[in-house]
Structure formats: structure tokens, C-alpha cells
C-alpha positions as CSV (number, residue, x, y, z in Angstrom):
1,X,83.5,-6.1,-33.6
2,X,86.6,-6.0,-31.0
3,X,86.3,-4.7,-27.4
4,X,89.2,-2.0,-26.0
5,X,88.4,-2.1,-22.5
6,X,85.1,-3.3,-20.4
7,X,82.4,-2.0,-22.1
8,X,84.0,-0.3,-25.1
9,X,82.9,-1.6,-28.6
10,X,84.4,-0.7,-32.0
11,X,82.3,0.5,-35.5
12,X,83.1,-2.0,-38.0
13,X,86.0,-1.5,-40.8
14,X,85.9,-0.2,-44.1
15,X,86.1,-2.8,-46.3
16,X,89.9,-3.4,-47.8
17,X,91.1,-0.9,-50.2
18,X,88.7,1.6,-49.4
19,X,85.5,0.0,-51.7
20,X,81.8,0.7,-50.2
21,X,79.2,-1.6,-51.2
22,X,76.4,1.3,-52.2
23,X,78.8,3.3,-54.1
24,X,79.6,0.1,-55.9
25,X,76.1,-1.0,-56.8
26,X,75.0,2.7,-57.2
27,X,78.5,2.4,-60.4
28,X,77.2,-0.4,-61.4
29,X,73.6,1.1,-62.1
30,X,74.7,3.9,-63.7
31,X,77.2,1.5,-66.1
32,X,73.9,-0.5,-66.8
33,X,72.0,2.5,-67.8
34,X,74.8,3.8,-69.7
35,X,75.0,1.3,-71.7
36,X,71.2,0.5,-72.1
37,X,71.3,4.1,-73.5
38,X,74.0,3.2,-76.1
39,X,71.8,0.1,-77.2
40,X,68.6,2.4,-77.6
41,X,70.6,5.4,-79.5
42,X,72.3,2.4,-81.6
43,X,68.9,1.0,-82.8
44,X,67.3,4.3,-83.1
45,X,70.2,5.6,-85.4
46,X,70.0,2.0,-87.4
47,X,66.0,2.4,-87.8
48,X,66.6,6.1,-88.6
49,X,69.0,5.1,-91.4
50,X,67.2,2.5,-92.4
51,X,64.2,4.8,-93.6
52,X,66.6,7.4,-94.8
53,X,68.4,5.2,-97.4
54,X,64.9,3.3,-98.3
55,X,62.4,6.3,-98.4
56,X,63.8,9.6,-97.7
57,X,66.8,9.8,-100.3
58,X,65.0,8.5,-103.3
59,X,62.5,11.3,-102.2
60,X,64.9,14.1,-101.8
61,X,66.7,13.0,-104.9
62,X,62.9,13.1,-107.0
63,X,62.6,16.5,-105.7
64,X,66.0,17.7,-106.7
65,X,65.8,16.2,-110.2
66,X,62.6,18.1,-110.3
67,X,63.4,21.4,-110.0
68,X,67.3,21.4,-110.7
69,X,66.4,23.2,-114.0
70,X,64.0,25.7,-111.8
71,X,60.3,26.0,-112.3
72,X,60.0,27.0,-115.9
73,X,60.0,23.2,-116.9
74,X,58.0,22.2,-114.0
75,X,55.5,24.4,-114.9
76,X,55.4,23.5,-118.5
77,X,55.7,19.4,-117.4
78,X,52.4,20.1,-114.8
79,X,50.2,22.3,-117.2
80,X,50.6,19.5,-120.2
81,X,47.3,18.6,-121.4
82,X,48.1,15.0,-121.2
83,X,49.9,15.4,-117.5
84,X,45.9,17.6,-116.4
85,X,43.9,14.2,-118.0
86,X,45.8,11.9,-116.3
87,X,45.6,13.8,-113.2
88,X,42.2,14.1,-113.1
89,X,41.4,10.8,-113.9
90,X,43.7,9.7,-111.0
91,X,41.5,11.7,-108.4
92,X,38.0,10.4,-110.3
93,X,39.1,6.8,-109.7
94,X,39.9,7.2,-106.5
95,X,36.7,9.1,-105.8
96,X,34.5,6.0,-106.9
97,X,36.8,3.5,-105.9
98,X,37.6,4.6,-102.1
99,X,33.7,5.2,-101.1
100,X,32.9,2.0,-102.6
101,X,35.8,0.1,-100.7
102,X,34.4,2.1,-97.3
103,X,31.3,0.6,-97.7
104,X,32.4,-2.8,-98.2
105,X,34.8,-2.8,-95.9
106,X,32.2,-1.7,-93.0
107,X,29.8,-4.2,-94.2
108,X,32.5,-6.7,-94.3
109,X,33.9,-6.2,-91.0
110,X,30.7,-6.1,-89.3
111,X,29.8,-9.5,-91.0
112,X,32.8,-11.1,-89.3
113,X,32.7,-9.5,-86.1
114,X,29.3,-9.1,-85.4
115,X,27.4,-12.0,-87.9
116,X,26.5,-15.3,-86.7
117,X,27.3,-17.2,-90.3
118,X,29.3,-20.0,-91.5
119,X,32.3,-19.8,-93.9
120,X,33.7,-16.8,-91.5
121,X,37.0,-18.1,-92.2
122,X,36.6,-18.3,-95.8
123,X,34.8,-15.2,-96.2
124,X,38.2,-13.7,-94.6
125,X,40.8,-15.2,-97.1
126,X,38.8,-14.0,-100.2
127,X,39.1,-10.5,-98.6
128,X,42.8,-11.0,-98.4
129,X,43.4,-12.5,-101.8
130,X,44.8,-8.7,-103.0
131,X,47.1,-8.9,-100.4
132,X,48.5,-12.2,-101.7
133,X,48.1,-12.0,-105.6
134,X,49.9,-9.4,-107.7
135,X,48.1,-6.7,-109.1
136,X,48.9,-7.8,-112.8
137,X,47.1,-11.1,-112.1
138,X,43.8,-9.1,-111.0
139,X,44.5,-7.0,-114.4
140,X,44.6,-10.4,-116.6
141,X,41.6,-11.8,-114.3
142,X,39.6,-8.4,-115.4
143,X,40.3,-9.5,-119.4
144,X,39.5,-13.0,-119.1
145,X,35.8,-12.2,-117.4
146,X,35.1,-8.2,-119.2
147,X,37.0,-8.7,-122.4
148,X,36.0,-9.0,-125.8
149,X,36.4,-12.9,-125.5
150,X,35.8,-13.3,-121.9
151,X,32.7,-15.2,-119.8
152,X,31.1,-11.0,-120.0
153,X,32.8,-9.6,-122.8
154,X,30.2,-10.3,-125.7
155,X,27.0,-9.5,-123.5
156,X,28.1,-6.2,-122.5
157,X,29.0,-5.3,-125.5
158,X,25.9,-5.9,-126.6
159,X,24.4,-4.0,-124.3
160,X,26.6,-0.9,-125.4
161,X,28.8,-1.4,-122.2
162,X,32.9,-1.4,-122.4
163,X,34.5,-2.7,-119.1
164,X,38.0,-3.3,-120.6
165,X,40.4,-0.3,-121.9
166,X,37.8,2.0,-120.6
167,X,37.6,4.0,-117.2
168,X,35.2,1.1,-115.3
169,X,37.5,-1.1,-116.0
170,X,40.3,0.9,-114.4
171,X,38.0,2.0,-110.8
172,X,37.2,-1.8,-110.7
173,X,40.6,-2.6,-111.1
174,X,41.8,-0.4,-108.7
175,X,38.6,-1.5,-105.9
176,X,39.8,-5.1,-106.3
177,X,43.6,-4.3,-105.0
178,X,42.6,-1.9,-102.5
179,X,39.6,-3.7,-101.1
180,X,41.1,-5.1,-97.8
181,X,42.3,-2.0,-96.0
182,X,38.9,-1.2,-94.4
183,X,38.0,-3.8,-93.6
184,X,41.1,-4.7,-91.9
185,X,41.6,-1.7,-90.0
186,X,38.1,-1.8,-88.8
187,X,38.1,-5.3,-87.7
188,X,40.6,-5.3,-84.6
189,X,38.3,-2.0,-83.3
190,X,35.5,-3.9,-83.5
191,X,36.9,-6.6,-81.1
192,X,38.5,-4.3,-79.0
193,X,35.2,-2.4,-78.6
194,X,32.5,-5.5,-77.8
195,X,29.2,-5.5,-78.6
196,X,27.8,-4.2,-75.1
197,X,27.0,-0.8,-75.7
198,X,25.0,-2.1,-78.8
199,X,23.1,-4.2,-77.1
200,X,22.1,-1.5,-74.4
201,X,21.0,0.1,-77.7
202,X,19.3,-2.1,-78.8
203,X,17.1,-3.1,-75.3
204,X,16.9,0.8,-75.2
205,X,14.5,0.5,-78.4
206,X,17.3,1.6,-80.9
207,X,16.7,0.0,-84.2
208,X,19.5,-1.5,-85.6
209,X,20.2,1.6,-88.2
210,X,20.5,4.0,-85.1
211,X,22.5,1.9,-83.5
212,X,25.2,1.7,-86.0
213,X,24.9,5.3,-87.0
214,X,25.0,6.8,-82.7
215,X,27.2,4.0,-81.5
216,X,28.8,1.6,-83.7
217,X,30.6,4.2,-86.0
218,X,31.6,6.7,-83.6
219,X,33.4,3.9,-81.6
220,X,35.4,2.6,-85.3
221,X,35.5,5.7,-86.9
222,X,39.2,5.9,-86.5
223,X,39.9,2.6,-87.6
224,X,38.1,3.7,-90.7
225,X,40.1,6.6,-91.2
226,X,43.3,4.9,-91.5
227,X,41.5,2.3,-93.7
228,X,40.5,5.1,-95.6
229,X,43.9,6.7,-95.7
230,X,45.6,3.2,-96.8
231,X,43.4,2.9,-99.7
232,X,43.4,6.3,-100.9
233,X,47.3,5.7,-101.3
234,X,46.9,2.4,-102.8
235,X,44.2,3.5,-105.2
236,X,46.5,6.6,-106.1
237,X,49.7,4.2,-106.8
238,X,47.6,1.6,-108.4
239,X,49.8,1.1,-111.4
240,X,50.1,-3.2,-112.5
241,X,46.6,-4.1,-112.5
242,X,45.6,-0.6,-114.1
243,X,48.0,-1.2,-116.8
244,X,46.2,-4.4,-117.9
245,X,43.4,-3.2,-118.4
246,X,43.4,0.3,-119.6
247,X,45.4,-0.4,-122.4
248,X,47.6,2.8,-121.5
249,X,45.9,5.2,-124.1
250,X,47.7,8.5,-124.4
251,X,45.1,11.5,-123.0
252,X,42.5,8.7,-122.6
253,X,42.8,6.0,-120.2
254,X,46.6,7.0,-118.7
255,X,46.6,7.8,-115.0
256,X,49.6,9.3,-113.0
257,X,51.4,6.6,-112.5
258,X,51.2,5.0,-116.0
259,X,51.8,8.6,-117.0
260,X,55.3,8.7,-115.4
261,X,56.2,5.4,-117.4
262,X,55.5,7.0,-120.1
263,X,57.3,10.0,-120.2
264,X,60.5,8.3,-118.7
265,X,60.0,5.7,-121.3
266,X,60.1,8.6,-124.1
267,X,63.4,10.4,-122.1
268,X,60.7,13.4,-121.2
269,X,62.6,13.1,-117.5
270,X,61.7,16.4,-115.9
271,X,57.8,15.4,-116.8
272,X,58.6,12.2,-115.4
273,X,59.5,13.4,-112.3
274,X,57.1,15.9,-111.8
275,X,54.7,13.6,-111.9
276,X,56.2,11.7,-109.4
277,X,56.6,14.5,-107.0
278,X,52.8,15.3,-107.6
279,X,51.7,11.7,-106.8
280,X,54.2,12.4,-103.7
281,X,52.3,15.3,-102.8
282,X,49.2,13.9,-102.7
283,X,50.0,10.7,-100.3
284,X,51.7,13.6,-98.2
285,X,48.3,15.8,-98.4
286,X,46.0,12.9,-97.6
287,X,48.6,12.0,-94.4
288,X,48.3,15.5,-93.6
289,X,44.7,16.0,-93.2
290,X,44.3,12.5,-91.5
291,X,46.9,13.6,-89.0
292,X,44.7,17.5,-88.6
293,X,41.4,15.6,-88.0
294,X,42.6,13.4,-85.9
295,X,43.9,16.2,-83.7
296,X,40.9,18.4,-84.5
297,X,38.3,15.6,-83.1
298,X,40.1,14.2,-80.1
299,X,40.7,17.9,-78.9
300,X,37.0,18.5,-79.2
301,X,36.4,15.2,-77.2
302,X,38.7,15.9,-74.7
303,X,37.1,19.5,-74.3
């Protein structure tokens, strides 16, 4: 500050060539969130192309081939009576093999989380042993123990029992590479939730059947959903394993996807693909109806 006379002060000068310090730092911000907008848009538009090049263009492009020739040989490809057996064999597996894996996986995860045993760690790997072996091993596995020649083969088929090229062989085939999804997806919800309200249960008088049925399952039920939901689409693309050990018998023991083989394998393309698109179909009607109960329930709740 400089003084004009006695007593008279001067406001302090603009800084030289007319820069102010908020209008700078308020440029400055905006240039930062510019350009932290430009980053997020950049790895949006990389994720979004991402999934279009890996998922949604093979889709489209099954779709198109589909119906490029209109629905006349859609139609006839669907209402084959080979296509109906191996689409209703598809839904019977995974109608035994999904409840079955529910079940299991429940009882699983509540024996790591809540048990008090030893060999927790081990008991874990063996569950994840799908996850790590291919599905064609599990199908050679299968032979070696319910074949013919295998540790099994010759008592059961004594007993008037055929495990191999038959459909048990095919739903256990197809339990054994779907069997970790429950229980995985359960698992981190039991953690999360703790064991206190089961123990109020429990000093409440509860037995320890109510107690899983009034508070245990309502609080995991949505990690069993999605478990459900993974294994349901597993189970539906099951195709290595199944392969093995159904011996791919035309109108016998050939699901959906070992039914697509086959007719692209015989130049039938259209059938190929239609069965494609109805596998497609399905994971996208199982997604579907996850997605409306989820909506459904947690707008009852919140009502």
C-alpha cells in the first residue's frame, strides 16, 4: 500500500497483465474436470467397444444368419424332431442338475461359514476343482469310474444301471462343472451377514430348521439367485464334458449345444444357428426373470 496525503491509503493493484488469482484457479478447475471427463468418456467408449466386438457382434451376426432367409426355414430348423429332443432334454438336465447344485451349494456354504470342522481349506479347493479343470477331463473322469471297464462300470451293470452314454451320465456331468456357483455366491453373503441374528434365534427357542428357513435364507436368498442364475447358464452351455459321456446319439442323448455341432458339422447352417439363437434366448430369459424378481421383491420390501 502507498499513502497520497496524511491519512489517505490506496487498494492494492491488480496483478500485472490483468490476471486474478480466483479466475485462474476457478480455469484451472474447470480444465481438470474437462479433462477428467475426457478420461471417463474414453474408458467408457473402450469398455463399450470392448463388449461390442467380443459379445454383441457375434450375437447380432447369429441372429442375422438366422433369419436372413426369413422364417420359413427357421420354422422348419425349430420344429425338427431331432432339434424338439434335444431341446427338451437340455431343460430336463438342467431341471435335475440346478436343484441338486442349490442344495449343495447351501449346504456347502453353510459348512464353511458357519461349521466348526477341520479341512475348511481343503473342503474349499475340491469345490473349486470345476473351475480349474476342463470340462472334457470331468467327461473322461466320468468313463474311467461309470464305464464299462471302469472302478463302477461292471456292478451297475449288473444291477441293470447305465451311467455312461445315457441321460445320468449327462445331469451328473453337467452337476460336476456347475457345482461351484452356489456355493460361491452364497458364501461372501454369509460373511457379510454374521451369525447374530441366528443366534438371537436360536436363544429365542428357534430350532435350528426355523432358523435357517425365517432367517438364514431370507438374508442369502439373493446370493442364491445369482448362483442359481450362473448355473442355470452353465448347465444350459454344458457342451465338453457332456460330449464325453453321452456318446452324441442322434435323437437320443444330443442336447442343444451338441446339437449345433452337429448340424454345422453336416453344413445344415440355418439349423445350426437356430439353435444357437434358441440357447441365446434362454440365457436371455433366465436373465430376464432374475432381473423382474429382483425388482418385484425389493419393491415389496421397500413398501
Amino acid at each position: 500500500m502507498s499513502a497520497s496525503g496524511a491519512g489517505a491509503v490506496t487498494l492494492p493493484r491488480a496483478p500485472a497483465g490483468g490476471a486474478h488469482p480466483r479466475r485462474d484457479a476457478s480455469a484451472a478447475r474447470r480444465a481438470a474436470h474437462r479433462a477428467a471427463r475426457r478420461r471417463k468418456l474414453g474408458a467408457r467408449t473402450a469398455a463399450l467397444g470392448y463388449l461390442a466386438v467380443l459379445l454383441l457382434a457375434p450375437l447380432v451376426m447369429i441372429f442375422y444368419r438366422t433369419f436372413e432367409h426369413g422364417l420359413g426355414p427357421v420354422w422348419s430348423a425349430v420344429s425338427a424332431p431331432n432339434a424338439q429332443h434335444a431341446f427338451w432334454l437340455s431343460l430336463e438336465i438342467v431341471a435335475i442338475a440346478v436343484p441338486l447344485n442349490t442344495v449343495f451349494g447351501i449346504g456347502m456354504a453353510l459348512l464353511l461359514e458357519r461349521g466348526r470342522i477341520r479341512g475348511k481349506g481343503l473342503l474349499g479347493m475340491l469345490i473349486d476343482v470345476p473351475f480349474a479343470i476342463s470340462p472334457v477331463v470331468v467327461g473322461l473322469a466320468l468313463v474311467l469310474v461309470y464305464g464299462k471297464s471302469g472302478w463302477l462300470g461292471n456292478a451297475l451293470a449288473e444291477a441293470g444301471i447305465q451311467v455312461i452314454f445315457s441321460v445320468p451320465g449327462m445331469v451328473l456331468a453337467t452337476a460336476i462343472v456347475s457345482l461351484p456357483f452356489v456355493a460361491r455366491e452364497t458364501m461372501p453373503v454369509l460373511r457379510e451377514l454374521g451369525d447374530d441374528a441366528e443366534q438371537a434365534a436360536a436363544t429365542l427357542g428357534a430350532s435350528a430348521w426355523q432358523t435357517f428357513w425365517r432367517v438364514t435364507l431370507p438374508g442369502i436368498r439373493w446370493g442364491v439367485v445369482y448362483g442359481v442364475v450362473l448355473t442355470t447358464a452353465r448347465a444350459l452351455g454344458e457342451f465338453g464334458a457332456v460330449s464325453i459321456v453321452s456318446g452324441r446319439i442322434e435323437g437320443q442323448t444330443q442336447t442343444l449345444p451338441l446339437y449345433v455341432q452337429d448340424r454345422f458339422e453336416n453344413f445344415d447352417l440355418t439349423g445350426a444357428y437356430t439353435a444357437a439363437v434358441v440357447l441365446a434366448l434362454l440365457a436371455m430369459a433366465t436373465l430376464l426373470a432374475m432381473n423382474l424378481l429382483t425388482r418385484r421383491t425389493r419393491a415389496r420390501e421397500a413398501s
